[in-house]
C-alpha positions as CSV (number, residue, x, y, z in Angstrom):
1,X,15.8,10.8,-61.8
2,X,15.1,8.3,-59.1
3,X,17.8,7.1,-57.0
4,X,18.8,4.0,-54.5
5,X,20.7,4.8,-51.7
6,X,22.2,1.7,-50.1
7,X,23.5,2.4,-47.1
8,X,23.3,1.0,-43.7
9,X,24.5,4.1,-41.5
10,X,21.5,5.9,-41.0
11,X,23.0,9.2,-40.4
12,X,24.8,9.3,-43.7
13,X,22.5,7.8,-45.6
14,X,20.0,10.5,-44.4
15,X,22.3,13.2,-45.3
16,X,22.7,12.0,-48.4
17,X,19.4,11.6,-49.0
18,X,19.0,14.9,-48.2
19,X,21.1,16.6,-50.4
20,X,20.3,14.9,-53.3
21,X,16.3,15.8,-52.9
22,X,18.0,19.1,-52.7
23,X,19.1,18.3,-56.4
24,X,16.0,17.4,-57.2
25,X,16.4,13.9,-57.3
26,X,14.1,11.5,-56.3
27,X,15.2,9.1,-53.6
28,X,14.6,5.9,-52.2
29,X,16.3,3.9,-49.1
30,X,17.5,0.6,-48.3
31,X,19.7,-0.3,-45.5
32,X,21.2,-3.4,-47.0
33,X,21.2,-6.2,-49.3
34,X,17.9,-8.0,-49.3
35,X,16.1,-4.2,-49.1
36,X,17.8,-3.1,-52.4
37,X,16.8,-6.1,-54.0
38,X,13.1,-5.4,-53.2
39,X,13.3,-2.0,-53.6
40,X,10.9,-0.2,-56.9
41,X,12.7,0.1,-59.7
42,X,15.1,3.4,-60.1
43,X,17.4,4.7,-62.4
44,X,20.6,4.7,-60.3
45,X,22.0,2.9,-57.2
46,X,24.3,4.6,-54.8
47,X,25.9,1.4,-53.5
48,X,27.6,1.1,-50.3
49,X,29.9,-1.9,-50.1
50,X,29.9,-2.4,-47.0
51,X,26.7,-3.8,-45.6
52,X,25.5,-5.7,-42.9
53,X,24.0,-8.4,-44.5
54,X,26.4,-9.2,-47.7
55,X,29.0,-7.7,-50.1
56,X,28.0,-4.7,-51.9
57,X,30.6,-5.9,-54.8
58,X,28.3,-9.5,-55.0
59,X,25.0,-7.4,-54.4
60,X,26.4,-5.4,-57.7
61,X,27.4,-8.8,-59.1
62,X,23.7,-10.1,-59.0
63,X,22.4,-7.5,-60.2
64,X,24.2,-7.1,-63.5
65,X,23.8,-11.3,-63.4
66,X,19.9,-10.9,-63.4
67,X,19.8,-8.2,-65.8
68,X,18.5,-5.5,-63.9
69,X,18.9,-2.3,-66.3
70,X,20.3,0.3,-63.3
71,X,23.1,2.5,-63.5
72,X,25.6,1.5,-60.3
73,X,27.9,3.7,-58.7
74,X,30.0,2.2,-55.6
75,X,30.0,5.0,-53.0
76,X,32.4,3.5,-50.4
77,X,35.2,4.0,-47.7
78,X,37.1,1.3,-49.4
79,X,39.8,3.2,-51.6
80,X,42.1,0.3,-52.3
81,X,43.4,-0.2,-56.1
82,X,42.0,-3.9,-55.9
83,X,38.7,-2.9,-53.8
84,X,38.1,-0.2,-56.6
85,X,39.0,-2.9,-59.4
86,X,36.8,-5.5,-57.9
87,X,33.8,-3.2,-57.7
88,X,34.4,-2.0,-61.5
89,X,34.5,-5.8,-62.7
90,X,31.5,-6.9,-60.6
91,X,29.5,-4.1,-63.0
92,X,29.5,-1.1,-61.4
93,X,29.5,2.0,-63.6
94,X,32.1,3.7,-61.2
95,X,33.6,4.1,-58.0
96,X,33.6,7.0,-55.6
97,X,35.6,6.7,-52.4
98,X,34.4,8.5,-49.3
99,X,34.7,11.6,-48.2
100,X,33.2,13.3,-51.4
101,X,31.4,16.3,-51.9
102,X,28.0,16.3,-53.1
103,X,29.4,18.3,-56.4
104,X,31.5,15.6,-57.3
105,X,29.0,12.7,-56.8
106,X,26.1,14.9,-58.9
107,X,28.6,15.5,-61.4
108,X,29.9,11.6,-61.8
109,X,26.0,10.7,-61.6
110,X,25.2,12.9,-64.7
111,X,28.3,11.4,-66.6
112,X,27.4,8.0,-65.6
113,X,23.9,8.6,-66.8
114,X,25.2,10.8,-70.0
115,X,26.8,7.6,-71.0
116,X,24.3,4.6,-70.3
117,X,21.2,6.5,-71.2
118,X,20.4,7.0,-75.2
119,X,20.3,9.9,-76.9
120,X,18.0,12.4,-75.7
121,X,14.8,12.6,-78.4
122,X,14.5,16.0,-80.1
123,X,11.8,16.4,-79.5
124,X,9.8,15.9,-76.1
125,X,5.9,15.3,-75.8
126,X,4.3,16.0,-72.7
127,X,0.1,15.6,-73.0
128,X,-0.8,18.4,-75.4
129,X,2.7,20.2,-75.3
130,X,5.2,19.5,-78.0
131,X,8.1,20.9,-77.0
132,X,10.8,20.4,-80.7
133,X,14.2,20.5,-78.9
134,X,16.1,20.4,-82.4
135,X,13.6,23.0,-84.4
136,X,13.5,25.3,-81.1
137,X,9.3,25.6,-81.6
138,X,6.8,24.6,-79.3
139,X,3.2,24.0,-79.8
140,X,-0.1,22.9,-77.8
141,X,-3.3,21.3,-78.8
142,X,-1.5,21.8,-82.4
143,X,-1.1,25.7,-81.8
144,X,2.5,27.4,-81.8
145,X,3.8,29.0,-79.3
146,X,6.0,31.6,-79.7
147,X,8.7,32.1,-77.2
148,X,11.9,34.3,-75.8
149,X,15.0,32.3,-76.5
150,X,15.2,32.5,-72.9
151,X,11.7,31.3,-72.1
152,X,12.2,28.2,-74.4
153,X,15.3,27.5,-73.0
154,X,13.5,26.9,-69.8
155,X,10.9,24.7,-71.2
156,X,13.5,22.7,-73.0
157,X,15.2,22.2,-69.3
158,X,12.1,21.0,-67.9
159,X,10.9,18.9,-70.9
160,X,14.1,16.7,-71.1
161,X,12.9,14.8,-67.8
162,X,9.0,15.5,-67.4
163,X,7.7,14.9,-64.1
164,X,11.4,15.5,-62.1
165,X,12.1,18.8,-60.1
166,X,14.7,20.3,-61.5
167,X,16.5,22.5,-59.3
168,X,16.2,26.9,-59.1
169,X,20.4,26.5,-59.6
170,X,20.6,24.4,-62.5
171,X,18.0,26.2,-64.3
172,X,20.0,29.7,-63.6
173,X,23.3,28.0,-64.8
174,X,22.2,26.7,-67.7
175,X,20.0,29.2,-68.9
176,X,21.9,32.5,-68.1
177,X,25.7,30.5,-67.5
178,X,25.3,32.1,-63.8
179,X,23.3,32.4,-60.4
180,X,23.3,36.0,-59.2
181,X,22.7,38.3,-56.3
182,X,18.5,38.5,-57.3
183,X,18.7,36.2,-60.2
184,X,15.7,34.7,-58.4
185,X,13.7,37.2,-59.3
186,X,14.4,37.0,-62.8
187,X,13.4,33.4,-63.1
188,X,10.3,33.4,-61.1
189,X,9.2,36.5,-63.7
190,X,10.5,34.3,-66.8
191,X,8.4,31.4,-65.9
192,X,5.5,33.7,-65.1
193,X,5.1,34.5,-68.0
194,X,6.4,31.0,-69.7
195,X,3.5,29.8,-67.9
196,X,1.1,32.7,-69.1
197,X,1.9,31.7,-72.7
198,X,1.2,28.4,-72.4
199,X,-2.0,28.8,-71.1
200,X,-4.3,26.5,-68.8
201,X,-4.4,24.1,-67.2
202,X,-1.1,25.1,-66.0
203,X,1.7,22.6,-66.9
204,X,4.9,24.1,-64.5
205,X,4.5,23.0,-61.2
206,X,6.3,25.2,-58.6
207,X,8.2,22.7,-55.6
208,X,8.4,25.4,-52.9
209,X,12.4,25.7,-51.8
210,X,13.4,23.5,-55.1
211,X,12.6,24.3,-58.3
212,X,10.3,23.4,-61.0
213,X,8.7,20.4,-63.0
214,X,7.0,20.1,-66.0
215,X,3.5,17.9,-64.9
216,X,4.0,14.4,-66.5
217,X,-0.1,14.6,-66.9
218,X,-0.6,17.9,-68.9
């Protein structure tokens, strides 16, 4: 998923930054008003309100005014009921008031995105890779492909988003409920051999340090 931070303290917006590439998140920058606006398109803003050159609540205005289809979530000191009102009725999708954990603002953004995104597809098509999320089977160039409950379950991760990393953690929690001591190991062999069955060219890329990503191109 590609994100907007807009924030004008470098230091935090780096650290932010950070941690959400740590989520596997892709993320772009902008240090104010007039940056946001000319920033690509994404699928979520972090919004400041505070920033040097406007109102993050009118910035949110304009953009739900000009019909920009972005998910908004007002990430702010300003924890006032009529600050938090203000931002809510200017568009934004909600409001999270600093400090906050990283937990807490990657489990609002999946909520936010849960409810302004459609329905997932059942099923996902990737180049030659069918991946039936509803029927459990997979196929390539037409062929089935038989796979572990486990090893599908990994694919289906993947094939939700194609093209986004999605992180060693998420893929332990929601394929085996857990992450623990050397469950490392037993992913890395899992998509060995989910990659083995599914032949060449290969289709999982590995992002050292991350996770993994199903190539938007296969």
């Amino acid at each position: 998923m590609r994100v907007l931070v807009v924030e004008d303290d470098t230091r935090v917006a780096a650290a932010l930054a950070a941690a959400l590439c740590r989520h596997g998140f892709e993320v772009h920058r902008a240090a104010g008003a007039a940056e946001a606006l000319a920033a690509p398109s994404v699928d979520m803003i972090l919004l400041d309100l505070n920033l040097p050159d406007g109102d993050g609540v009118d910035l949110c205005r304009r953009l739900r005014r000009d019909g920009v289809e972005v998910a908004i979530i007002a990430v702010t000191a300003r924890g006032e009921e009529r600050d938090r009102i203000a931002g809510l009725r200017a568009g934004a999708d909600d409001y999270l008031v600093k400090p906050f954990s990283t937990a807490e603002l990657v489990a609002r953004m999946e909520a936010v995105m849960r409810r302004v995104r459609p329905s997932p597809p059942r099923a996902a098509q990737v180049g030659d890779l069918r991946v039936d999320l509803a029927a459990h089977t997979v196929t390539r160039r037409g062929e089935g492909v038989v796979l572990t409950r486990k090893e599908f379950d990994l694919l289906a991760c993947l094939a939700r988003d194609p093209g986004v990393v999605v992180p060693r953690e998420r893929l332990l929690i929601e394929v085996w409920g857990t992450a623990w001591p050397g469950a490392g190991r037993t992913l890395d062999v899992h998509m060995a051999t989910l990659r083995a069955k599914l032949g060449e060219p290969v289709v999982i890329e590995t992002v050292r340090g991350v996770g993994y990503r199903l190539a938007p191109g296969a």
